[in-house]
N, C-alpha and C positions, 0 to 999 in steps of 0.2 A: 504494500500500500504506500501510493507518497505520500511523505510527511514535507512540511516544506517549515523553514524558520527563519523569520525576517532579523535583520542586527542591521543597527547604523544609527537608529533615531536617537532624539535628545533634542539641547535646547539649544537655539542658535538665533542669532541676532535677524534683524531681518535686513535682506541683503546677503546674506549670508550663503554658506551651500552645506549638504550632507551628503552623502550616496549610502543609498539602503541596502542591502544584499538581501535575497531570498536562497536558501539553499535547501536543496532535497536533498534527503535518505532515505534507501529504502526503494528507490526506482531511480531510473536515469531519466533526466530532462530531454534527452535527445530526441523524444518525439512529441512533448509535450509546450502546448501553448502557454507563457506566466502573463497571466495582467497582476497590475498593481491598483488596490482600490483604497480609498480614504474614505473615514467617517467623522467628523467634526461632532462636538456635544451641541445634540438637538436638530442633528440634519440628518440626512438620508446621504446611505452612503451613495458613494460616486467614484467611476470607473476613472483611473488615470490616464495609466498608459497599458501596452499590450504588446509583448514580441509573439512574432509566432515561433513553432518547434526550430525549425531550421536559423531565425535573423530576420531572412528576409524583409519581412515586412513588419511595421511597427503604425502605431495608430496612439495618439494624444488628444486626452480633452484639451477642449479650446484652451481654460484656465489656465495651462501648465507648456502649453509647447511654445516651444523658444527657450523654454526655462528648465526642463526636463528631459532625459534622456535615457531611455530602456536600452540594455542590451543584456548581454548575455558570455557566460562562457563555458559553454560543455563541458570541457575537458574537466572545470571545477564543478560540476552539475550547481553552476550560481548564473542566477540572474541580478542583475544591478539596475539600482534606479539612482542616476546623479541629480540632484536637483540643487541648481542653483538659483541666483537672486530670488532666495527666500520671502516670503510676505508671511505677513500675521493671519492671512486666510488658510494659509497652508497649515496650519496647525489641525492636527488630526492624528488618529490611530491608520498607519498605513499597512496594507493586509496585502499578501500577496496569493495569485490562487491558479491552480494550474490544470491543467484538461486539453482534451485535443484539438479544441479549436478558443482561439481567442473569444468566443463568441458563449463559450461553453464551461467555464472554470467549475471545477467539481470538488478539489482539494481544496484547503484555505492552510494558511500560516495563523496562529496568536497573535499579530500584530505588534507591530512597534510605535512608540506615541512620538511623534514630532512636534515640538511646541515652537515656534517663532515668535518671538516677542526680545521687547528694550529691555 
């Protein structure tokens, strides 16, 4: 079964950047699509970003692209999310979730909390 475990979050200034990692055990990424989703206190969560199994192709909410970055490295069964120039909206539990199509995430991560704030 994949398990998958987000690390990276914390508190950073705004302006600022983090990169999250998700990392599986227990199965290989190598045919599996990761999005990354956030849930702010009081809102509905929301899809960020999404690589599919291979790279290839990547897809960003409006909020985050320019500013965000999915990729991937099999060899480490890790996906990475870089996010730079931080904002206090980005504050959220970011969750990563993986299944065969970006369209389709079946496993989730526990999440990691990113706070941005002065």
């Amino acid at each position: 079964q994949l398990q998958l475990v987000e690390s990276g979050g914390g508190l950073v200034q705004p302006g600022g950047s983090l990169r999250l990692s998700c990392t599986a055990s227990g199965f290989t990424l190598d045919y599996t699509a990761i999005n990354w989703f956030r849930q702010a206190p009081g809102k509905a969560r929301e899809g960020v970003a999404c690589i599919t199994s291979a790279g290839i192709s990547t897809n960003y909410a409006n909020s985050v692209k320019g500013r965000f970055t999915i990729s991937r490295d099999n060899a480490k069964n890790t996906v990475y999310l870089q996010m730079n120039n931080l904002k206090p909206e980005d504050t959220a539990v970011y969750y990563c979730a993986g299944g065969p199509l970006c369209s389709r995430p079946s496993s989730w991560g526990q999440g990691t909390q990113v706070t941005v704030s002065s």
